[in-house]
OpenMM code with the backbone's topology and positions (N, CA, C; nanometers):
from openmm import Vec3, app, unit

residues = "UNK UNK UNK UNK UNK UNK UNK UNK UNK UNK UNK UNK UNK UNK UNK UNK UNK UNK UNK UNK UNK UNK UNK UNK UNK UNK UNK UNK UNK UNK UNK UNK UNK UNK UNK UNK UNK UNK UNK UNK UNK UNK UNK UNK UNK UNK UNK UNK UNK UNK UNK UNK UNK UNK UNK UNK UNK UNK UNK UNK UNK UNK UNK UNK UNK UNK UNK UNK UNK UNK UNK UNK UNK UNK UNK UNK UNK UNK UNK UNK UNK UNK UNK UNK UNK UNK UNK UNK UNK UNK UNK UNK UNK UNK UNK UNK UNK UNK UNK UNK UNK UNK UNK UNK UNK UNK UNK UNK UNK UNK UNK UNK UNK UNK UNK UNK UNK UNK UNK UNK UNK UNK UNK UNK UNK UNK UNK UNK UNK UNK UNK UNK UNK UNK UNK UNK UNK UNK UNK UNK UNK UNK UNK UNK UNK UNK UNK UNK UNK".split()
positions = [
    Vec3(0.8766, 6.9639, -0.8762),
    Vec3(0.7357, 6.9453, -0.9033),
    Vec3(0.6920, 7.0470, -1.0073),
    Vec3(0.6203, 7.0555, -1.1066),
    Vec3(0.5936, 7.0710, -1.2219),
    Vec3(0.4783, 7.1323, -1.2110),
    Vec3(0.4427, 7.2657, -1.2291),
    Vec3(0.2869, 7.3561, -1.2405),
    Vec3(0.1355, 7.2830, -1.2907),
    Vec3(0.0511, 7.2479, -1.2981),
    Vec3(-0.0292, 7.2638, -1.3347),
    Vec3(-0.1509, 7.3871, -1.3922),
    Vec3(-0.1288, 7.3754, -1.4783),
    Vec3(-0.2166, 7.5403, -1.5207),
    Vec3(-0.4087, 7.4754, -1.5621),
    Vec3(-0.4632, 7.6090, -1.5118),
    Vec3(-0.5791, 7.6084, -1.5410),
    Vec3(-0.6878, 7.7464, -1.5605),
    Vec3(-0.7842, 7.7613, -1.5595),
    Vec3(-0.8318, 7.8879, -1.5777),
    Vec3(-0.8697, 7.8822, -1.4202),
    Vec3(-0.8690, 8.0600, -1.3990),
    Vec3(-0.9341, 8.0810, -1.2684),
    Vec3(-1.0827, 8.0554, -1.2826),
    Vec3(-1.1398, 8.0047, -1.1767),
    Vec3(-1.2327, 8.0275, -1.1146),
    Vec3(-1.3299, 8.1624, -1.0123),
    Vec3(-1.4293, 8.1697, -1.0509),
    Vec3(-1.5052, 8.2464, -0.9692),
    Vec3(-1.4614, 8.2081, -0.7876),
    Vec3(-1.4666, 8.1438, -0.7740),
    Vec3(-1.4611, 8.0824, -0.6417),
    Vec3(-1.2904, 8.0688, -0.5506),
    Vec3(-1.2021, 8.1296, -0.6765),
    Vec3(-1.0554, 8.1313, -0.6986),
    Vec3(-1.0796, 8.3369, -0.6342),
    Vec3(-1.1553, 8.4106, -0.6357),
    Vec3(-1.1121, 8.5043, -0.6187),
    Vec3(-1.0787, 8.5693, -0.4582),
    Vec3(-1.0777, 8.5661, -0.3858),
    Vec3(-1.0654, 8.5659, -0.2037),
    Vec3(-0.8936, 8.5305, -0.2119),
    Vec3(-0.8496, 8.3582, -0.2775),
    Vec3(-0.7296, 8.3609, -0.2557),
    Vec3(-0.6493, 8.4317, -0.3297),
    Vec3(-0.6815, 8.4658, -0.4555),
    Vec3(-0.6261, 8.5639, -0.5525),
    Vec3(-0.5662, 8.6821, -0.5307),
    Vec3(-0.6711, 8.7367, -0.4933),
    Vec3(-0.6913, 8.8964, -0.3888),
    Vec3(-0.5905, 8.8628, -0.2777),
    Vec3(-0.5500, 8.7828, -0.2139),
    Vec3(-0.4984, 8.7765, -0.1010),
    Vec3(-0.3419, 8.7490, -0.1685),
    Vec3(-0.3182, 8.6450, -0.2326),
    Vec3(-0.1999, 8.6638, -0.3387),
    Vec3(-0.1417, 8.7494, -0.3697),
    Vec3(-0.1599, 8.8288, -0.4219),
    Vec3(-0.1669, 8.9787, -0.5536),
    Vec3(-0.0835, 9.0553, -0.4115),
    Vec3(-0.1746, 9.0675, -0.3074),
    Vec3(-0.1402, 9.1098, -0.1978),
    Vec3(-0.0230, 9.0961, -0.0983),
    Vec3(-0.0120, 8.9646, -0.0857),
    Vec3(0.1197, 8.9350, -0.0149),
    Vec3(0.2391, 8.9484, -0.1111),
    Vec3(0.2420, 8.8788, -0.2327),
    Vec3(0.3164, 8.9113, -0.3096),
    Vec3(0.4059, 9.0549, -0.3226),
    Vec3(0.3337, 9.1472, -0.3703),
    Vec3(0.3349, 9.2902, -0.3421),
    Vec3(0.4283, 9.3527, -0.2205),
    Vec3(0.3595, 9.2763, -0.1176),
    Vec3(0.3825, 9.3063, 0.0422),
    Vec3(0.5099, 9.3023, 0.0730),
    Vec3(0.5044, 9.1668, 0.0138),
    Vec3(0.6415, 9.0318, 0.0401),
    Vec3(0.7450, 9.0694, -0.0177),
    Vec3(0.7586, 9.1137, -0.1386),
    Vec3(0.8572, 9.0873, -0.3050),
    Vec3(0.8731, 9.1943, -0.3426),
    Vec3(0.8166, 9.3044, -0.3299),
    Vec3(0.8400, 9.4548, -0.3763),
    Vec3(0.9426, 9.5057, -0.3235),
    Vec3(0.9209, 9.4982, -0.1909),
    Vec3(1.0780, 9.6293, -0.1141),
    Vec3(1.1708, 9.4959, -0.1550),
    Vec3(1.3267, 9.5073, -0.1894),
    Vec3(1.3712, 9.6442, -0.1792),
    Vec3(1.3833, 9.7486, -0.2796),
    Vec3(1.2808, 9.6716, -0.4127),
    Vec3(1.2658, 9.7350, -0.5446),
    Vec3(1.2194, 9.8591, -0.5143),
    Vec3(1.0850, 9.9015, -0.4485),
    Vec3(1.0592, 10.0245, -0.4481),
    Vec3(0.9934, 10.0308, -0.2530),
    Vec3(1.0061, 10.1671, -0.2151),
    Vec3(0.9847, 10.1746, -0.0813),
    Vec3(0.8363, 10.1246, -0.0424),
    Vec3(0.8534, 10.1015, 0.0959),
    Vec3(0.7054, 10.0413, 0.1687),
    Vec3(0.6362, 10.0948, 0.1107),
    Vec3(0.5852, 10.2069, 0.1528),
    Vec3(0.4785, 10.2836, 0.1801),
    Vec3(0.4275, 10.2622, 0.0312),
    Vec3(0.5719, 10.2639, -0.0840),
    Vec3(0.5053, 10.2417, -0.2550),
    Vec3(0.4729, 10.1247, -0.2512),
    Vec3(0.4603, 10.0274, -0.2102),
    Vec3(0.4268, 9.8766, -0.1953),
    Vec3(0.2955, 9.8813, -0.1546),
    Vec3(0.2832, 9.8958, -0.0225),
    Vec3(0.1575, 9.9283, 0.0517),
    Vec3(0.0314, 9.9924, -0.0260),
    Vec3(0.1137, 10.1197, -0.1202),
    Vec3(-0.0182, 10.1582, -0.2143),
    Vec3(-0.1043, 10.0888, -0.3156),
    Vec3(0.0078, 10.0581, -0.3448),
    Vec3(0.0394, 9.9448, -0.4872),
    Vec3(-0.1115, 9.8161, -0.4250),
    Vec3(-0.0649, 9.7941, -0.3495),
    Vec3(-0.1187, 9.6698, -0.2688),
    Vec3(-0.3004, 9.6782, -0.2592),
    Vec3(-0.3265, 9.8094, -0.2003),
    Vec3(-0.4340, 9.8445, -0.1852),
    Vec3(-0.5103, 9.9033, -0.2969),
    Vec3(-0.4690, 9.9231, -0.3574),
    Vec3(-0.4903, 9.9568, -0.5312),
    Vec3(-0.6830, 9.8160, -0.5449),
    Vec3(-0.5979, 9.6804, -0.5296),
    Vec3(-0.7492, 9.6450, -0.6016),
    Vec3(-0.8078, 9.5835, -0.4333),
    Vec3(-0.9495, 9.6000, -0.4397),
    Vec3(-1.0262, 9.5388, -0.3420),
    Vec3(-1.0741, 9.3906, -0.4035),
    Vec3(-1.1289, 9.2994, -0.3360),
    Vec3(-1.1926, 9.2070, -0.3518),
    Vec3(-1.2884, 9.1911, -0.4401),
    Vec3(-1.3775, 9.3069, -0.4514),
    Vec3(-1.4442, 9.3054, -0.5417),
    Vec3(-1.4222, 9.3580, -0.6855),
    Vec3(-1.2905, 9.4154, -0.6823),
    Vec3(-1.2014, 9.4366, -0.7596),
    Vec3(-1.1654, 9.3277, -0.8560),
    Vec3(-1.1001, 9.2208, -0.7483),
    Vec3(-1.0577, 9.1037, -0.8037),
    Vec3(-1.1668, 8.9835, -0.8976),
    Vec3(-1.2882, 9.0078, -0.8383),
    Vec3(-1.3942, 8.9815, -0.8724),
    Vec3(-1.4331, 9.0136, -1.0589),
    Vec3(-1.4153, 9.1472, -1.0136),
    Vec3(-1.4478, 9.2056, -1.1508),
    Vec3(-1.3566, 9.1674, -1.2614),
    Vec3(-1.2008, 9.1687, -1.1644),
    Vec3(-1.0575, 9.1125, -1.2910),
    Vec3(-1.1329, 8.9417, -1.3540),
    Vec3(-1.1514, 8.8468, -1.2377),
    Vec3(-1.2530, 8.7826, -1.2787),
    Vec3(-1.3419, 8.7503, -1.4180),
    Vec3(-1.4440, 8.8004, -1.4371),
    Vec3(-1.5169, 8.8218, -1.5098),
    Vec3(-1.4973, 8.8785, -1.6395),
    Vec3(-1.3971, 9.0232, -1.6112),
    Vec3(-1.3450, 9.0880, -1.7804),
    Vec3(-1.1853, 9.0480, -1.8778),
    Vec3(-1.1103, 8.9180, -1.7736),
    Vec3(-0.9630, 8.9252, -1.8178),
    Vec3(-0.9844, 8.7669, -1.7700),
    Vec3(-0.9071, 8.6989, -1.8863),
    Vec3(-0.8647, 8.5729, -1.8883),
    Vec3(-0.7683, 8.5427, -1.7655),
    Vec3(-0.7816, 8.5041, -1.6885),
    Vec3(-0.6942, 8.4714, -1.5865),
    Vec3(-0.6634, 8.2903, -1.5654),
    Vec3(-0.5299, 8.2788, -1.5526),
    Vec3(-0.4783, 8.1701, -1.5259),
    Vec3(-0.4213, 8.1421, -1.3812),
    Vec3(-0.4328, 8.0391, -1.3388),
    Vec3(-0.3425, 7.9753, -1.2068),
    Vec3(-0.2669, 7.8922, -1.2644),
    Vec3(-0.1398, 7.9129, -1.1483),
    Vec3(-0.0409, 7.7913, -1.1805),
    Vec3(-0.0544, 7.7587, -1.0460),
    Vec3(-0.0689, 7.5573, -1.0257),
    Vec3(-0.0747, 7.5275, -0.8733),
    Vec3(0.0414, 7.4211, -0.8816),
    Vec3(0.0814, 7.4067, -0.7776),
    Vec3(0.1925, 7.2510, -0.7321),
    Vec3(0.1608, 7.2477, -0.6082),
    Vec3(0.1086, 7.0584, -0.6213),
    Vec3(0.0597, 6.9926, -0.5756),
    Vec3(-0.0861, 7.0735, -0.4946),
    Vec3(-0.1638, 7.0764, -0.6126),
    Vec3(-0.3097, 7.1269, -0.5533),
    Vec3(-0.3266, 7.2756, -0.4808),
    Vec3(-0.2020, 7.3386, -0.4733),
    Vec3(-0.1613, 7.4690, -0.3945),
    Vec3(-0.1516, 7.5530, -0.4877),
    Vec3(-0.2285, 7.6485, -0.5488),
    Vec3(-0.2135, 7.8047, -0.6612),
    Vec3(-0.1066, 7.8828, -0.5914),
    Vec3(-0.0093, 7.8463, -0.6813),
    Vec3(0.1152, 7.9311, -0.6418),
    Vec3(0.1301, 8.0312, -0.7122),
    Vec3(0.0705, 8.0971, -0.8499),
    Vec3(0.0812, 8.1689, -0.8843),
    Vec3(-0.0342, 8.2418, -0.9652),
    Vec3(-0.0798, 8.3187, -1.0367),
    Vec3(-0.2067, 8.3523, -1.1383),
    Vec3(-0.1411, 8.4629, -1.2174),
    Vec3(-0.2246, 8.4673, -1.3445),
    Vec3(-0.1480, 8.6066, -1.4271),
    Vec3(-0.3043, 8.5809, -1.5124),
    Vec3(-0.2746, 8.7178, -1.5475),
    Vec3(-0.4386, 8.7596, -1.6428),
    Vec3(-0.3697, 8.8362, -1.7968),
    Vec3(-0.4436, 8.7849, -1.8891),
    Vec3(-0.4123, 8.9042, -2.0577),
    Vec3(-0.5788, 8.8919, -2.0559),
    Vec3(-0.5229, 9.0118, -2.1678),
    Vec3(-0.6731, 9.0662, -2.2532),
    Vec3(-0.5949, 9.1053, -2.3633),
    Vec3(-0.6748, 9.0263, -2.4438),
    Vec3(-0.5916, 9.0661, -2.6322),
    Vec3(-0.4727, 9.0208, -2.6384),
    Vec3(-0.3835, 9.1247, -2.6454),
    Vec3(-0.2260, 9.0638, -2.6530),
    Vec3(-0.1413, 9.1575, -2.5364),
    Vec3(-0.2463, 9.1861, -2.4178),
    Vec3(-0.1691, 9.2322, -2.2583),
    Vec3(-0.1796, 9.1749, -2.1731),
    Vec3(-0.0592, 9.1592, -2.0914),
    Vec3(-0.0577, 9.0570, -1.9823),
    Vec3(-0.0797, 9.2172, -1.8866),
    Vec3(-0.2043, 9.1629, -1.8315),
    Vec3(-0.2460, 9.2585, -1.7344),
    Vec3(-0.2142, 9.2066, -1.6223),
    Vec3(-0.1505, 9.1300, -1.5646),
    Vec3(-0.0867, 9.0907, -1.4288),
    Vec3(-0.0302, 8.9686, -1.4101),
    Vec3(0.0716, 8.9349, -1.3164),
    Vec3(0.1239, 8.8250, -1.3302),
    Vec3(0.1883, 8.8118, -1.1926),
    Vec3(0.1192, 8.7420, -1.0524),
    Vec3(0.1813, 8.7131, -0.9227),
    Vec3(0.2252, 8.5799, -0.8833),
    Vec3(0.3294, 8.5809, -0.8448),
    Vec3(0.3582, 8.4397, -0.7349),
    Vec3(0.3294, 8.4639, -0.6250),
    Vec3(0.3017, 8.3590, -0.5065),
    Vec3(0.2370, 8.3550, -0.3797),
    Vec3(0.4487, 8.3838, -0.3238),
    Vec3(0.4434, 8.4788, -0.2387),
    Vec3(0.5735, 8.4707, -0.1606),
    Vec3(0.6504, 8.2963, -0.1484),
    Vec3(0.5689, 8.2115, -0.1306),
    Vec3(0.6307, 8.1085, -0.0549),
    Vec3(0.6958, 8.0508, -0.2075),
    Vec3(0.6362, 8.0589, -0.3372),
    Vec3(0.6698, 8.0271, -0.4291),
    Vec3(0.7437, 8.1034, -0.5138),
    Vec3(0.8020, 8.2087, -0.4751),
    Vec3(0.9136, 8.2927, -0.5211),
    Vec3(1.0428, 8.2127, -0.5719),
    Vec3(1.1137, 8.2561, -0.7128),
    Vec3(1.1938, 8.1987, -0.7136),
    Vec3(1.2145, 8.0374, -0.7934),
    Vec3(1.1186, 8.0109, -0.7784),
    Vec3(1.1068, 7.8558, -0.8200),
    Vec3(1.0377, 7.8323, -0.9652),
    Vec3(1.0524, 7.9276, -1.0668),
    Vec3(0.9997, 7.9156, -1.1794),
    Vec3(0.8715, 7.9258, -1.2132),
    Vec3(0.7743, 7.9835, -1.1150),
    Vec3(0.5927, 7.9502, -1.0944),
    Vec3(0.5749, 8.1153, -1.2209),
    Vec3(0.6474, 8.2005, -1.1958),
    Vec3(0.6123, 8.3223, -1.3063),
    Vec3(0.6501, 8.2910, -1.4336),
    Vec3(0.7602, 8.2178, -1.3786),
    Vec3(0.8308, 8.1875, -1.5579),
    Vec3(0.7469, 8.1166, -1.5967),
    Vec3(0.7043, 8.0288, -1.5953),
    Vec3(0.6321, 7.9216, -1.6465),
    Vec3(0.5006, 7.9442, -1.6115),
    Vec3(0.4110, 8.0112, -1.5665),
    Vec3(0.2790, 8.1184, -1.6096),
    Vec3(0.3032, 8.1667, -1.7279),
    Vec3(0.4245, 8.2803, -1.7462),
    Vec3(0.4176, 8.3854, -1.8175),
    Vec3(0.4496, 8.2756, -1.9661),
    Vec3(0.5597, 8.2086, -1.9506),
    Vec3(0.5178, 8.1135, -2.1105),
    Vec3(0.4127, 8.0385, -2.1190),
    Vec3(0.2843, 8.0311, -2.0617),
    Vec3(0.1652, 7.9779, -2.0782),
    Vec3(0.1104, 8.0579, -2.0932),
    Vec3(0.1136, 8.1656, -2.1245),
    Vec3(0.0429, 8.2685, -2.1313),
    Vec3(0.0612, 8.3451, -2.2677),
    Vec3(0.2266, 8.3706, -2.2733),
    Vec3(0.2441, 8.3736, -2.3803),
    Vec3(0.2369, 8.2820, -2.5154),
    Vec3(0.2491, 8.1553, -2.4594),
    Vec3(0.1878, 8.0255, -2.5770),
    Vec3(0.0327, 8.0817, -2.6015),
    Vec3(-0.0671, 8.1246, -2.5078),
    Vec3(-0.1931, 8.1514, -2.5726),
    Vec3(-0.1753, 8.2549, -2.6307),
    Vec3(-0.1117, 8.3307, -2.6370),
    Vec3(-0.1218, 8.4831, -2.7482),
    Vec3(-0.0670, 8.4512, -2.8735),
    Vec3(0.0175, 8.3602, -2.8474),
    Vec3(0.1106, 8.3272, -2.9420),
    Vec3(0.0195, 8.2131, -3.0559),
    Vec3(-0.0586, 8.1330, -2.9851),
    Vec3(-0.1559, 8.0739, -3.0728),
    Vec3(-0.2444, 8.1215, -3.1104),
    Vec3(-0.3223, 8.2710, -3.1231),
    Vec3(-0.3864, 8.3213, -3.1466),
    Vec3(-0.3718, 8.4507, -3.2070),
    Vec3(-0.2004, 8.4129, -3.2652),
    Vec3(-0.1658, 8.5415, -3.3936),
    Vec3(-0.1404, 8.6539, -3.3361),
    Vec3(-0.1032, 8.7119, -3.1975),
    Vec3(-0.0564, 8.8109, -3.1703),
    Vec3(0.0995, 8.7859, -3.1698),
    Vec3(0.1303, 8.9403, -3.2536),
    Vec3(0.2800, 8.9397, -3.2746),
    Vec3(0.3505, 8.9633, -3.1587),
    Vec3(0.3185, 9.0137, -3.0502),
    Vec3(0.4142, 9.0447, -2.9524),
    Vec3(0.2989, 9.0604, -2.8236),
    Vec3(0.3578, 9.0470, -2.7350),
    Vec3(0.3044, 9.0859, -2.5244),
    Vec3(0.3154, 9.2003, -2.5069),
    Vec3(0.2247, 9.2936, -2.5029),
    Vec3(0.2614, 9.4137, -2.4319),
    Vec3(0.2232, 9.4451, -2.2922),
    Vec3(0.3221, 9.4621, -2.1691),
    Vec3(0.2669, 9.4983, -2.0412),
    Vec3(0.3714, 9.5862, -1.9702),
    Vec3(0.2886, 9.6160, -1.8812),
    Vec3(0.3401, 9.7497, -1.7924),
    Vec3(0.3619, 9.6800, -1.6719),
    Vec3(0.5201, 9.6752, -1.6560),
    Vec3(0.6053, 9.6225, -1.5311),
    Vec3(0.6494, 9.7066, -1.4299),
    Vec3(0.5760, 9.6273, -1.3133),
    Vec3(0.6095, 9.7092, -1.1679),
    Vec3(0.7773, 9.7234, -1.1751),
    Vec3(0.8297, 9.8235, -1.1126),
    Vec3(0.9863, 9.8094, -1.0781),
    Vec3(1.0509, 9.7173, -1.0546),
    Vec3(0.9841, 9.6026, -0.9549),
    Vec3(1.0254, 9.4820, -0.9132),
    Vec3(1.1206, 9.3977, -1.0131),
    Vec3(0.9802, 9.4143, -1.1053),
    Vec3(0.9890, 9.2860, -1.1341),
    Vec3(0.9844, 9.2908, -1.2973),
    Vec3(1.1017, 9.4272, -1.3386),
    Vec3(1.1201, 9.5137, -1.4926),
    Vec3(1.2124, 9.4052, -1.4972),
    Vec3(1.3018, 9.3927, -1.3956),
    Vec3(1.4269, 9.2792, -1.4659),
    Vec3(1.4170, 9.1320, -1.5074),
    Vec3(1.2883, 9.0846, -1.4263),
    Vec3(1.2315, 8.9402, -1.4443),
    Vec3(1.2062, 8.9560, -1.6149),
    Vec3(1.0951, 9.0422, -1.6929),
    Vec3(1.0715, 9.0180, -1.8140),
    Vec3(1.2274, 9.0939, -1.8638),
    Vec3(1.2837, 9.1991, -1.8467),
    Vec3(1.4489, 9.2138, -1.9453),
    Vec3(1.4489, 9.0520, -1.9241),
    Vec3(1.5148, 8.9478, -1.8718),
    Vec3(1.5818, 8.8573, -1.8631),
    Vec3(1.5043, 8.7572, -1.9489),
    Vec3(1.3923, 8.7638, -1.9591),
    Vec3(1.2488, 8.6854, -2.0756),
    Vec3(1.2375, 8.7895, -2.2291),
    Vec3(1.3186, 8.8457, -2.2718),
    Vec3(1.3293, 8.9052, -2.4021),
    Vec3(1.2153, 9.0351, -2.3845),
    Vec3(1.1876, 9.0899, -2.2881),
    Vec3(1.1281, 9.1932, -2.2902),
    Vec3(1.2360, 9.3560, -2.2981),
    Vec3(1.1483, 9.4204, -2.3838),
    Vec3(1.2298, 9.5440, -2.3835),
    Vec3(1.1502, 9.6932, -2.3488),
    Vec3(1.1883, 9.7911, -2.3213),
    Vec3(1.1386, 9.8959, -2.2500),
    Vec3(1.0791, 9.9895, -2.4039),
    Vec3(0.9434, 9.9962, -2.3814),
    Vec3(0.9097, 10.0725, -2.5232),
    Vec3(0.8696, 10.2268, -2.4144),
    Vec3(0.9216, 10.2770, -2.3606),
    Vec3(0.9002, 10.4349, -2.3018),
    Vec3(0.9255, 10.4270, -2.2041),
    Vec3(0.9559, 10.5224, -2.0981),
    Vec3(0.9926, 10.5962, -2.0083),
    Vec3(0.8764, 10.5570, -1.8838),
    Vec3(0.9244, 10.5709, -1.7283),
    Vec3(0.8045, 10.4814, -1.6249),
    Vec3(0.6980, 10.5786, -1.6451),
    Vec3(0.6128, 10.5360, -1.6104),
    Vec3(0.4477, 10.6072, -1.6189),
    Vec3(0.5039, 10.6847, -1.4733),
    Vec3(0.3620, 10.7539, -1.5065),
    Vec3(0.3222, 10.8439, -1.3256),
    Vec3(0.3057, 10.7670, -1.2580),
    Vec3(0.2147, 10.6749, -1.2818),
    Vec3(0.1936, 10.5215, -1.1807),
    Vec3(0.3089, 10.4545, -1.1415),
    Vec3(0.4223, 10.5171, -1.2177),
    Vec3(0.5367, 10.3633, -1.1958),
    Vec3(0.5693, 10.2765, -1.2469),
    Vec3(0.4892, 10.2615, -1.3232),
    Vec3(0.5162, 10.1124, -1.4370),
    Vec3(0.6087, 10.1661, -1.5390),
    Vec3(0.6926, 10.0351, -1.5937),
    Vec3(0.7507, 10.0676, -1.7017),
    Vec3(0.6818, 9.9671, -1.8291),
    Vec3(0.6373, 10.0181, -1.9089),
    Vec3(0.6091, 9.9773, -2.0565),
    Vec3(0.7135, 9.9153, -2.0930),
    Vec3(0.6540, 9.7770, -2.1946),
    Vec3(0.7700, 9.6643, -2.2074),
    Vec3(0.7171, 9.6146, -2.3251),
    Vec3(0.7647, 9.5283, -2.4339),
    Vec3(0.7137, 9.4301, -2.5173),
    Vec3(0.7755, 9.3619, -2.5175),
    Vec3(0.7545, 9.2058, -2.5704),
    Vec3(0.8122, 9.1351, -2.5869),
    Vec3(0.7481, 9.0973, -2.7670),
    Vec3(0.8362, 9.1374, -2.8605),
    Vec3(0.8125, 9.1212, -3.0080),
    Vec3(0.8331, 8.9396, -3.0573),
    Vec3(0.7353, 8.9318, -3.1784),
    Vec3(0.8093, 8.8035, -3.2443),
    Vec3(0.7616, 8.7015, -3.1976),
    Vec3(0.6116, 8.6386, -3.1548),
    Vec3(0.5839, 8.5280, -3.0825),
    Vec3(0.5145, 8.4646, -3.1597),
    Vec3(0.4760, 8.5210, -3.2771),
    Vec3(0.4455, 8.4057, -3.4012),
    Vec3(0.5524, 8.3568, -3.4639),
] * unit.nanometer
topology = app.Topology()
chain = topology.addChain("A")
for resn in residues:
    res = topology.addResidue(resn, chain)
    for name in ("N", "CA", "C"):
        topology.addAtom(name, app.Element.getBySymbol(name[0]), res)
């Protein structure tokens, strides 16, 4: 079954927030320990998500009427990119993240720049992403992906 993409909705944010969340929960260990998961996790509130909302282009990917996945850019950064646990695995990031990158890519940005949880550094290596510095204090590792015009 085949994604459907669309823009989030205001009314999209409750399951979002709850997404972002299990995901995290679910998919992080055994990349990095609980307790770093758990932080990670609690990082945005609801009204948090709200606000991602309103200032960052956010997309869903659903199959069959079910949002299995969402990812957000601003400019030419993919500021986040989750699958729902149950949809792990099954191409719902891959195929976000090239819908995502098709919009940057139609709009003249030369390359994706985002900051990848540990998890999920090897998902973009394996999508032509490469490490432009050393992990942050936060944890993230800085990545681009060059060349999308």
């Amino acid at each position: 079954m085949s994604a459907v993409y669309r823009r989030a909705m205001r009314k999209d944010a409750s399951r979002l927030y709850d997404m972002r969340r299990r995901s995290i929960l679910e998919l992080a260990p055994p990349a990095m320990p609980v307790a770093e998961a758990k932080a990670w996790a609690s990082q945005l509130t609801l009204s948090g998500m709200e606000q991602k909302l309103r200032e960052l282009e956010v997309w869903v990917a659903e199959r069959g009427g079910i949002v299995a996945g969402w990812g957000a850019i601003r400019g030419d950064m993919l500021e986040g990119l989750y699958t729902a646990p149950e949809f792990a695995g099954q191409g719902v990031g891959a195929g976000l993240l090239g819908r995502l990158e098709g919009l940057m890519r139609d709009r003249k940005f030369p390359s994706v720049r985002l900051e990848a949880s540990s998890n999920a550094r090897g998902f973009y290596l394996r999508r032509g992403y490469r490490p432009t510095g050393p992990q942050t204090a936060k944890g993230a590792w800085p990545m681009v992906k060059e060349h999308l015009a």
